[in-house]
C-alpha positions in Angstrom: -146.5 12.1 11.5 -144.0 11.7 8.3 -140.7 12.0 10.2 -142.6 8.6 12.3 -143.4 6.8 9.8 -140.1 7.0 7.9 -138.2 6.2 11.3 -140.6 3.0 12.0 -139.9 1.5 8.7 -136.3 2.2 8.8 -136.1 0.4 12.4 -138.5 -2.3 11.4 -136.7 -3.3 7.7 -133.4 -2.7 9.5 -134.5 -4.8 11.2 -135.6 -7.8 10.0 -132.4 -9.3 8.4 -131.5 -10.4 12.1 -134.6 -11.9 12.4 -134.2 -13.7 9.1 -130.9 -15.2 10.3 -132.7 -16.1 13.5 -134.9 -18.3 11.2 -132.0 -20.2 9.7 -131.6 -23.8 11.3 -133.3 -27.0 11.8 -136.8 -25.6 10.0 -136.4 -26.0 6.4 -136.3 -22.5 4.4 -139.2 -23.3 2.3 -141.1 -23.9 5.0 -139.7 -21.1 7.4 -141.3 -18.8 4.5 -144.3 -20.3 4.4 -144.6 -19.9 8.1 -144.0 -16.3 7.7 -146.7 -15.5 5.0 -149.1 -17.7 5.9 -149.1 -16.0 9.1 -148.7 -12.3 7.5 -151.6 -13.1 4.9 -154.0 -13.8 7.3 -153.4 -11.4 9.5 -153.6 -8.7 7.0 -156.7 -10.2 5.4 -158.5 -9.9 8.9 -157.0 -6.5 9.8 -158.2 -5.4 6.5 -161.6 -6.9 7.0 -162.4 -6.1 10.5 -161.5 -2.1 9.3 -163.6 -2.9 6.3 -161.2 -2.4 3.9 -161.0 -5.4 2.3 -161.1 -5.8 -1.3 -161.3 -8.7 -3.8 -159.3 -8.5 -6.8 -161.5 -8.9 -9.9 -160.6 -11.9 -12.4 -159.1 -10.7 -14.8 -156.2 -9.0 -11.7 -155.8 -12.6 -10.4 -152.9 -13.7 -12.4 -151.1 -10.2 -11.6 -151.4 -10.8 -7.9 -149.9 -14.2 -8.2 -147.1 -12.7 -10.4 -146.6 -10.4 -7.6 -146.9 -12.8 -5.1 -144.2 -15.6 -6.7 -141.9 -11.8 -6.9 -142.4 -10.4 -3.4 -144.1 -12.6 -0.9 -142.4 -16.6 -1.8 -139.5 -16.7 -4.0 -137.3 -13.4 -3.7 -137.3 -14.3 0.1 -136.2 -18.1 -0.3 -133.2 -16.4 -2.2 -132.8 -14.5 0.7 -133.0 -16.9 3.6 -130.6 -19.3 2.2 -128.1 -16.6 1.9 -128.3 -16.1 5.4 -126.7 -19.2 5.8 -123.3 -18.0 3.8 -123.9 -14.2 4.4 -123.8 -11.6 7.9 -127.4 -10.4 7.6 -126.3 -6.8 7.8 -124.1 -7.4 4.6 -127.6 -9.1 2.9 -129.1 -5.8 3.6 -127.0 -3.9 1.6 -127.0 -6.3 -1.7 -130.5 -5.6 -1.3 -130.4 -1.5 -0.9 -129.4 -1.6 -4.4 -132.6 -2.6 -5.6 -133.7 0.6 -6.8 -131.1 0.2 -9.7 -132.5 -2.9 -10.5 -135.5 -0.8 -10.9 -134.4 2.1 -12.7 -133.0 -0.6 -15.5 -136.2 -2.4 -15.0 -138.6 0.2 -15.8 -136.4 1.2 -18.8 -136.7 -2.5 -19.6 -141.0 -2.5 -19.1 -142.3 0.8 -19.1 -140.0 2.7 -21.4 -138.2 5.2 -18.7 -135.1 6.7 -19.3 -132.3 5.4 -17.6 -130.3 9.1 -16.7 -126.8 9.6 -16.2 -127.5 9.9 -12.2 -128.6 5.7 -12.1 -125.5 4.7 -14.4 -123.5 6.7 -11.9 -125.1 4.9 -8.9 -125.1 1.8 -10.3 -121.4 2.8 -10.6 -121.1 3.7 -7.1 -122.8 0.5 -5.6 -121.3 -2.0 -7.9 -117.9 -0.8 -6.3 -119.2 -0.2 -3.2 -120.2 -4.3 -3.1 -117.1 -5.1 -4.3 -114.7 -3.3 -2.0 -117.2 -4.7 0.5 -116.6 -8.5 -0.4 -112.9 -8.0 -1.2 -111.8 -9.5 1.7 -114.3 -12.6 1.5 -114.0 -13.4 -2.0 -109.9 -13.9 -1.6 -110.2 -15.6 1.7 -110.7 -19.3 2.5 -114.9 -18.8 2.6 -114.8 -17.2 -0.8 -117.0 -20.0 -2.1 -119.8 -19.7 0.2 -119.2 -15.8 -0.5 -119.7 -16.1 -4.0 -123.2 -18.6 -3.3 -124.7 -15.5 -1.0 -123.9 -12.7 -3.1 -125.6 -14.7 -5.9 -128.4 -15.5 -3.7 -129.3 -12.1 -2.7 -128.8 -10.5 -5.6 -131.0 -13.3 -7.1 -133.4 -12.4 -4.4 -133.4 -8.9 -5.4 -134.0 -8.8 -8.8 -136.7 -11.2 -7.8 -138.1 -8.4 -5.5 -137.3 -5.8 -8.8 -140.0 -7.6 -10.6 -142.1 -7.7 -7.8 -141.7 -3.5 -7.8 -142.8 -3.9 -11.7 -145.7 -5.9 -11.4 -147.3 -3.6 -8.1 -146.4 -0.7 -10.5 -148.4 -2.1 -13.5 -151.4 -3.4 -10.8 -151.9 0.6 -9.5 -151.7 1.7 -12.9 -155.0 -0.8 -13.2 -157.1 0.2 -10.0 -155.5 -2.0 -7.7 -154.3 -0.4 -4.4 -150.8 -1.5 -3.3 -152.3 -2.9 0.4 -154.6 -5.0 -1.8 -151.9 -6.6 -3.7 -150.0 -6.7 -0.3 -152.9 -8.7 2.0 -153.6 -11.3 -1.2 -150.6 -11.8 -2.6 -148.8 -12.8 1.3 -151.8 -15.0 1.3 -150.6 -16.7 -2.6 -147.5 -16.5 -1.6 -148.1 -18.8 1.3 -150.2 -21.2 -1.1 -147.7 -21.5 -3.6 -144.9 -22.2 -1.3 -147.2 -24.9 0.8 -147.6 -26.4 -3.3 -143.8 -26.7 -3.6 -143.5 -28.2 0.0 -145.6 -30.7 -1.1 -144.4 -30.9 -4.3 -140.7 -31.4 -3.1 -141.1 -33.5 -0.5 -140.1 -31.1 2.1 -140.6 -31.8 5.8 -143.2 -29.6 7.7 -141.0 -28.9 11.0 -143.1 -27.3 13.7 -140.1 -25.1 16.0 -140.3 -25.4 19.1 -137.3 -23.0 19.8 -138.9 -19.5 21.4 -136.3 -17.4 19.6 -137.9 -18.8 16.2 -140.9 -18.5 17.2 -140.8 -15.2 17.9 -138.4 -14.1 14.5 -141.2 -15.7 12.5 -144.1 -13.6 14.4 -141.7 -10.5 13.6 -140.8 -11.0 10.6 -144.6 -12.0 10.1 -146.6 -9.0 11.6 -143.8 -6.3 12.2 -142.0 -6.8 9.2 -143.9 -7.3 6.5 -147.7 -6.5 7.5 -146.8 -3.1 9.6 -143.7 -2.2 7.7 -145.2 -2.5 3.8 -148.2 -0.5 5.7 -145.7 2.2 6.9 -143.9 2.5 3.9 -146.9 2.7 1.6 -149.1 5.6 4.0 -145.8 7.2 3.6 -145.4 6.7 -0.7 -149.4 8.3 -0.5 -148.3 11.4 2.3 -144.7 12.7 0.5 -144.3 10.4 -2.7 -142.1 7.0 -3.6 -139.1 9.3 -4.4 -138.6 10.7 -0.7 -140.2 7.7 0.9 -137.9 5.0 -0.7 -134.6 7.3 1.1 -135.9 4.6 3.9 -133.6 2.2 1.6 -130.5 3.8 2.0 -130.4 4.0 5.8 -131.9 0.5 7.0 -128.5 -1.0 5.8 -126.7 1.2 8.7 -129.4 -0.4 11.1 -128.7 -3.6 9.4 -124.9 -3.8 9.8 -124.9 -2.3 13.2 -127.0 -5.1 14.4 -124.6 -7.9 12.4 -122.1 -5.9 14.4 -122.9 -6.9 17.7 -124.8 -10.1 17.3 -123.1 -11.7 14.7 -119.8 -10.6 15.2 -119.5 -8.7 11.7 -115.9 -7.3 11.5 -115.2 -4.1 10.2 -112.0 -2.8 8.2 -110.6 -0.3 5.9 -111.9 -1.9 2.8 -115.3 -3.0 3.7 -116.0 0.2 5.2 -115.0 2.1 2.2 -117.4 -0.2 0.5 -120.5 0.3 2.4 -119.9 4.4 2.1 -119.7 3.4 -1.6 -123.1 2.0 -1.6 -124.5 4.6 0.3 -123.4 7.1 -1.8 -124.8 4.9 -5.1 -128.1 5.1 -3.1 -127.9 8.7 -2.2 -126.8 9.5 -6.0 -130.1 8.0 -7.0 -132.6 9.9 -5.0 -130.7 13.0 -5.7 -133.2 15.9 -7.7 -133.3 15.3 -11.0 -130.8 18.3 -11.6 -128.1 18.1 -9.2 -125.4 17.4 -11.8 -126.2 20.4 -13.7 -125.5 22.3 -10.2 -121.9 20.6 -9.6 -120.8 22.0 -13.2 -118.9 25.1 -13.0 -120.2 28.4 -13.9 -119.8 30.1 -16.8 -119.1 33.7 -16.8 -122.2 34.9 -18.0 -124.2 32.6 -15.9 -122.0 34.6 -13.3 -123.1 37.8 -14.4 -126.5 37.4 -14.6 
């Protein structure tokens, strides 16, 4: 059952950055992300009820859902969608891979936890790792609009950082993960309908089929079954093992920007992505693996 759910949510979040770029177009972002959630809240709401699973966050969690609704379900994914408009989706994917060095510094930041020689070495590895990767962009005529993605996404995943921080600090106070999840798509929708309203933004029904159906993806696939995926499979073998999902969906990612969006690959930007990989891998290495690369002493030898 493990080795499925691990390949689902590797398929269905490598996924989903081809569907985002689907979205980009004559729909406003604002509103293509409200379409999303919206649709994902109430979906999950109803799942959740109809199963009788449904649970309503006391009063005093309210304001923690909302904080981890603006993180993970409205404005880390507004980041996101306008950087598909400057960035290959695949390449998005992997700005966003790196997010669990956001949250090692994060945690050390919030919670106290030691940042270990392993995360300064991935960070090490994925900071180089990007930059091989937009060498060739950032000295080329599109450098600009370069420049605008990467600080989009990376935006957009520091956003999703705080997001992890505020779910972290909601378990440690009795509320389950798909609880946070169902309400806070549903305030996440609400919020972003506020700042529609609040900014004028037109409310464009699509009409286009391929839209349609990105949005009902993203919507149901993406985030309702793949944050349920992911999270059965944090409670069956851990968040450690569980979160390796984020170092492979890039290679579904970039192999889908490949054919679709005509993603060009070269010597330097392929060096970059095994950079990142490696910064990933480094990261969910066991705690000790340095200690084992060290060379032996002789009387480690002889005993």
């Amino acid at each position: 059952m493990t080795p499925i759910l691990y390949i689902a949510t590797v398929l269905i979040w490598g996924t989903t950055w081809i569907a985002i770029a689907l979205q980009v177009g004559n729909v406003p972002v604002m509103v293509s992300v409200f379409y999303r959630f919206a649709t994902a809240g109430v979906v999950f709401v109803l799942g959740l009820a109809l199963l009788g699973r449904l649970q309503v966050p006391a009063a005093r969690q309210q304001k923690w859902v909302l904080a981890q609704a603006l993180c993970l379900f409205s404005l880390n994914f507004l980041c996101f969608y306008v950087a598909a408009g400057y960035l290959a989706s695949g390449v998005i994917s992997v700005i966003f891979s790196l997010a669990t060095i956001f949250n090692a510094v994060n945690a050390r930041i919030f919670f106290g936890d030691r940042v270990s020689s392993k995360t300064l070495l991935a960070g090490l590895l994925g900071l180089s790792g990007l930059a091989l990767l937009f060498a060739g962009d950032l000295s080329g005529a599109g450098a600009e609009d370069a420049w605008i993605g990467i600080a989009l996404a990376s935006c957009g995943t520091l956003m999703f950082s705080f997001g992890n921080m505020v779910s972290r600090r909601n378990s440690a106070n009795g509320l389950t993960p798909i609880t946070a999840n169902a309400w806070g798509m549903c305030y996440g929708a609400l919020f972003l309908l506020a700042l529609i309203f609040a900014t004028g933004t037109p409310i464009i029904l699509p009409s286009d089929p391929v839209y349609i159906g990105a949005m009902l993806y993203l919507a149901v696939i993406g985030s309702v079954v793949g944050f349920t995926t992911y999270l059965v499979m944090v409670a069956r073998v851990g968040s450690a093992k569980a979160a390796y999902a984020t170092v492979m969906f890039p290679i579904v990612a970039l192999a889908i920007s490949t054919v679709f969006e005509g993603y060009v690959w070269g010597l330097m930007n392929s060096a970059g992505l095994v950079l990142a990989l490696c910064g990933n891998l480094v990261m969910f290495a066991p705690a000790n693996w340095l200690s084992r690369l060290r060379p032996r002493t002789r009387s480690q030898n002889a005993a």
